[in-house]
N, C-alpha and C positions, 0 to 999 in steps of 0.2 A: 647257270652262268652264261653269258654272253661271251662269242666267240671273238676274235681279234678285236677286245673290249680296248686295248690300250694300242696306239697310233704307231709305236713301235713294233719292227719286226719281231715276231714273237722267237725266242730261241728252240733250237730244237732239245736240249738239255735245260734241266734245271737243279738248283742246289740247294738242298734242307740243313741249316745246321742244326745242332744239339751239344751246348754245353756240356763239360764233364769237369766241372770246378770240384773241386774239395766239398764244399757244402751239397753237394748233389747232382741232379743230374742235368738239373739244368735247364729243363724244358720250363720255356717261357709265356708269357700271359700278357696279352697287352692291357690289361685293364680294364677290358669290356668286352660283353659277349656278342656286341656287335660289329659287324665291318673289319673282322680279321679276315687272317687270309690263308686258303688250303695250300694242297700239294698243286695246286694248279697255276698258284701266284694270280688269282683274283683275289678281290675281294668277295665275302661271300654278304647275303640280303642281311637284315634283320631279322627275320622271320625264319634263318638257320636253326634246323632242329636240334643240332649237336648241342645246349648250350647246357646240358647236365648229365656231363656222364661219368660216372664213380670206378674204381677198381680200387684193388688189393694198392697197398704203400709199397712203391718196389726200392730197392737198395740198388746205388744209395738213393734216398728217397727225393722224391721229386717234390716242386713248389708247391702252395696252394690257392691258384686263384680265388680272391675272396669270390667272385660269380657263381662258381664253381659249388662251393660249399653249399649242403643242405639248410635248410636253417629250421630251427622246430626243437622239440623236447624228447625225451625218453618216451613220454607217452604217443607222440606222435609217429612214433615207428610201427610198423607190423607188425607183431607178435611171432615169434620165433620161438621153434621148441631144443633150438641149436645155440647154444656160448655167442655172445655179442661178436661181432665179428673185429677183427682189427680195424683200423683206420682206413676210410675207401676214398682216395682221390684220384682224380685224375683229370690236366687240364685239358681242355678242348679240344675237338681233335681239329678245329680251326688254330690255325699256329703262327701267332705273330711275327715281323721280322726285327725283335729284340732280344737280348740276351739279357735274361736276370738271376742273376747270381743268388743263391742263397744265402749265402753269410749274413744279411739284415731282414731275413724272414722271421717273422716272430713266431711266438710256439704255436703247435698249432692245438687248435679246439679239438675237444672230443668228436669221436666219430659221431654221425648219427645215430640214436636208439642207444646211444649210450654214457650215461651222467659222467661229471667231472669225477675221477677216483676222491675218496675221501681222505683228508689228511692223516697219517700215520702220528701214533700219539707219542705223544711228547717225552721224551727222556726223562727222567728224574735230576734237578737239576744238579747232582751233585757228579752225575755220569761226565764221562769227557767227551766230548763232540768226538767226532767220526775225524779220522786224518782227510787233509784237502785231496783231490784228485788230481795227482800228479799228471799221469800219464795220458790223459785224454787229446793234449796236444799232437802229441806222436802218433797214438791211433787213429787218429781224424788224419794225417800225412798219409801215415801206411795204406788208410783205406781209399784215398784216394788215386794213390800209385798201384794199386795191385786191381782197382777201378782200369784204370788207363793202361794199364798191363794187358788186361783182359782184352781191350777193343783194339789196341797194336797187333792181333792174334787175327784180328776178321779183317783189317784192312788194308789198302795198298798203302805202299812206303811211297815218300815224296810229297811235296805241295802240289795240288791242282791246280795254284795260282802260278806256276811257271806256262802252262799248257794250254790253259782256260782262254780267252778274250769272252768281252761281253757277258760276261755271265753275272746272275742277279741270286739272293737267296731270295726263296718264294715262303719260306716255313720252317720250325721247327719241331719235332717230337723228341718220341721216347728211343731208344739204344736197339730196344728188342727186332724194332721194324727191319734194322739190316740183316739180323739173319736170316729173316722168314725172306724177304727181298731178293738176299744172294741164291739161295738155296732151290725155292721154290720158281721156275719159271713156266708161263702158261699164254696163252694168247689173249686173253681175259684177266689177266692181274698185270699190273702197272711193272714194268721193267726198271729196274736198277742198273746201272750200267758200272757205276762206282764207288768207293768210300775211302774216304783219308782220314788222317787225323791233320790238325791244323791246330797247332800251341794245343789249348784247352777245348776245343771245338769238335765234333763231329760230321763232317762234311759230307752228304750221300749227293752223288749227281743221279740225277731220276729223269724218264720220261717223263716228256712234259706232254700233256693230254688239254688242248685248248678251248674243248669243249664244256670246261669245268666238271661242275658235278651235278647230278640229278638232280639235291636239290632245288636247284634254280628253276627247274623244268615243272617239278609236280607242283611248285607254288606259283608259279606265273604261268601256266596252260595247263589244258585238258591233254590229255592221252587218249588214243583209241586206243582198243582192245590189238589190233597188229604192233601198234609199239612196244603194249604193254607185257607181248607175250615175245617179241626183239626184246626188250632190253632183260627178261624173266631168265630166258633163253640162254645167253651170253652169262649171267652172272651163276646158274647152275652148273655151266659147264666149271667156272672157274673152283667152285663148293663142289662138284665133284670131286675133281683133281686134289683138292684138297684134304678133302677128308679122306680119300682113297692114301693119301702121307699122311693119318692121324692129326692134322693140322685144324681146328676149331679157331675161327675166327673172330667172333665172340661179341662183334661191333657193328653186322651188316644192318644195314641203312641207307637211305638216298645220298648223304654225304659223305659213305663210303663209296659210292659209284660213279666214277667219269668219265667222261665221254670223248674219245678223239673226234676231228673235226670229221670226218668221214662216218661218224655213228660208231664205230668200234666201242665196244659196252667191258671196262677193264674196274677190276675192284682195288680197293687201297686201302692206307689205314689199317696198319697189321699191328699196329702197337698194343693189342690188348689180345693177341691169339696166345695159344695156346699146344701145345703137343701131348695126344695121346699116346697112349702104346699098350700090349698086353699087361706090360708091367704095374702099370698107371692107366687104367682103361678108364677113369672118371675125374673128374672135376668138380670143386665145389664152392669155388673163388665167387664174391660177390661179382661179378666183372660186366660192363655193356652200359647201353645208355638207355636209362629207366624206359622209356615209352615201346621201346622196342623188345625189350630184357622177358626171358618166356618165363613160366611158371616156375620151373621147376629151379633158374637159377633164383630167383627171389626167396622162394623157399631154402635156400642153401642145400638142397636136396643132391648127390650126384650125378653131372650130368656127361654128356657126349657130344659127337659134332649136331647130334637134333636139333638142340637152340639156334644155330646159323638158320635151320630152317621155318621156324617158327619166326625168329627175327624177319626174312626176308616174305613170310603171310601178311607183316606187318609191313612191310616195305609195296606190297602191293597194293593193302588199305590207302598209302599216301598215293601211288600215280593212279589212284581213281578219284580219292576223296580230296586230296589236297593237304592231308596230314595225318601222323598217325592217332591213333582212339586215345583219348583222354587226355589230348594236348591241352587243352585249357584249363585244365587242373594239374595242381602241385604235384612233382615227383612221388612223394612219397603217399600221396593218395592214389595216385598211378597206380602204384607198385601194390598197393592193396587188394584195388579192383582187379587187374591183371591176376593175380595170385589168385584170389577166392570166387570170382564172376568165371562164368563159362565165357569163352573163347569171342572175343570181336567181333560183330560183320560190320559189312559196308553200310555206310550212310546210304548211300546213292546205286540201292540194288537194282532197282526198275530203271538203271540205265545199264546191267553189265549183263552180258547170257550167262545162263545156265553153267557152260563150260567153263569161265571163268569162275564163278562161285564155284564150280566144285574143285576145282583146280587149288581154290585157295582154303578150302576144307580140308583138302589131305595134308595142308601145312599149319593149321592154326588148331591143334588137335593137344587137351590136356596134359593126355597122356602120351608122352615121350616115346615109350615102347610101339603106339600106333601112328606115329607121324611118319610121314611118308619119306625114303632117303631123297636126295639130293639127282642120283641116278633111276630112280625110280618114277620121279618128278618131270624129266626130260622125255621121259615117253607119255606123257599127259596129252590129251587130245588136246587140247588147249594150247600147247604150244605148238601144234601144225600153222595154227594163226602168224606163228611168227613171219616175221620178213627179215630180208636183208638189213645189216646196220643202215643202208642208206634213208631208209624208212624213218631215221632220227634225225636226220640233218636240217628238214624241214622246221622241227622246235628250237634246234637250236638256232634257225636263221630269225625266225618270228621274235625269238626270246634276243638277239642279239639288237635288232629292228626296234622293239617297243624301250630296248633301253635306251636310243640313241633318238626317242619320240619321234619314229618314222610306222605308218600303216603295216599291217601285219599283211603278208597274202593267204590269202584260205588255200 
């Protein structure tokens, strides 16, 4: 993304809402997987990788952009030796600035890999029909009140609109991101500053990071290997921290990563993490965005914070190659090759050294038990290569320049 892309001073806060209507949760869609817009209030290219990403149905459940949806048959799914999974949606994590209410969503389709239930047979007709369902009004109330109960508990009392001037909504998601937001603070994850409740609305004021997000950068310029081991650098330290609190991320990617104007390399996008513990030391949630998604989650196999690392081997595939491995085939043919083919490499090896290829070997490794942690990773010769954030500023100057059709400087 392009840096002070809009003529206005840019603020130094920014406001995500997120409906919490009765029908759900609220998280909205503009109706194309194009030209939405992040946590950063651009808009993002066309060529956004985010534009298929699946999880578990969470409660109360969220909309479902038709984009969004798989499309294909039972046979077209993977072969699974695990129970069909429930319903996996989840909109974009590009987040319109509209509010769509559930209430005239219509039903939704079956999940992927998995056919319409078959009609239950017919009564005899002398049987009496079932009594009508009373009570479904009131429960659909309750559940919405003891919904908004729940987030009255995480956030500050008061309107922001008494306190606020100039302020813009840039996005909205899912509920879950405040907690992780509040809780978790790092010099590499995107700061929260606050959250209200507003009528039906959830209102988070956020860092606002100008620099957009990665990826603008892997798809409109090259990378050298000092970038590429600056921005590797920055986002380990934050999947440390992380995982060091049980915290698996579950969605790392180029457009989970932005960039302040200064190069500062900060992750985002918590809507789909997750918490371990002794207690619950695995995971087996379909969750991530297919191209990126490791083996072992596709497999519904249990997993740990490993997959953040495997995700982001695949994250280094895009700022060499320009994208990640199997973009130009369907999700769900992705998820195949992903799953059963040995491990990706780069298109473009006779341009990266040695270090770097191995660097992205101890991440992109089948088996789980041998992938290399997160801390483990930081002491890779490969990132001695790193530089200062300033080292970034240069792409985003070039990538800000060729959108305004001005000469780039080498």
């Amino acid at each position: 993304m392009a840096i002070n892309r809009f003529p206005q001073q840019s603020p130094s806060t920014a406001t995500a809402h997120m409906s919490i209507s009765s029908g759900g949760s609220g998280t909205s869609a503009s109706g194309t997987t194009t030209g939405t817009t992040t946590s950063t209030g651009q808009p993002s290219p066309a060529q956004s990788s985010g534009g298929n990403t699946i999880m578990q149905a969470q409660f109360p459940p969220q909309p479902i952009p038709k984009q969004q949806q798989f499309h294909g048959n039972a046979n077209s799914m993977p072969p699974s030796h695990h129970p069909p999974p429930p319903p996996l949606v989840k909109p974009s994590p590009h987040f319109a600035p509209v509010t769509d209410h559930n209430q005239n969503q219509k039903p939704h389709p079956p999940p992927p890999g998995q056919l319409p239930p078959k009609p239950s047979p017919q009564p005899p007709t002398h049987a009496h029909p079932p009594p009508p369902q009373q009570q479904q009004p009131e429960q659909h109330r309750l559940t919405h009140e003891q919904f908004r109960a729940a987030l009255q508990m995480v956030v500050s009392p008061g309107d922001p609109r008494e306190n606020l001037e100039n302020f813009i909504k840039i996005g909205e998601g899912s509920t879950g991101i405040v907690v992780i937001m509040r809780d978790y603070h790092h010099p590499n994850i995107v700061e929260m500053y606050d959250s209200f409740l507003v009528e039906d609305e959830l209102w988070v004021v956020m860092e606002y990071l100008e620099g957009g997000a990665l990826t603008d950068i892997v798809t409109h310029a090259r990378m050298d290997e000092e970038q590429i081991a600056t921005v590797c650098k920055q986002c380990l330290k934050a999947l440390a921290y992380l995982h060091s609190q049980g915290v698996i991320h579950r969605d790392i990617k180029s457009d989970s990563i932005l960039l302040a104007a200064d190069g500062r390399v900060k992750l985002s996008d918590f809507g789909f993490c997750a918490q371990v513990s002794q207690e619950l030391p695995k995971r087996k949630s379909l969750v991530g965005t297919p191209y990126w998604m490791s083996p072992e989650v596709i497999s519904r196999l249990p997993y740990g914070t490993e997959v953040d690392i495997w995700s982001l081997g695949i994250m280094v595939i895009e700022m060499v190659d320009g994208e990640p491995p199997f973009f130009n085939e369907p999700p769900l043919q992705a998820m195949r090759r992903i799953r059963d083919m040995p491990p990706p490499k780069l298109k473009n090896t006779h341009k990266v050294s040695t270090r770097l290829i191995g660097f992205l070997e101890r991440m992109l490794v089948r088996d789980p038990t041998q992938r290399a942690t997160a801390a483990e990773l930081l002491q890779h010769p490969f990132l001695r290569e790193a530089g200062p954030p300033s080292v970034l500023v240069p792409l985003m100057q070039n990538l800000n320049r060729s959108m305004m059709g001005m000469p780039n400087h080498q």
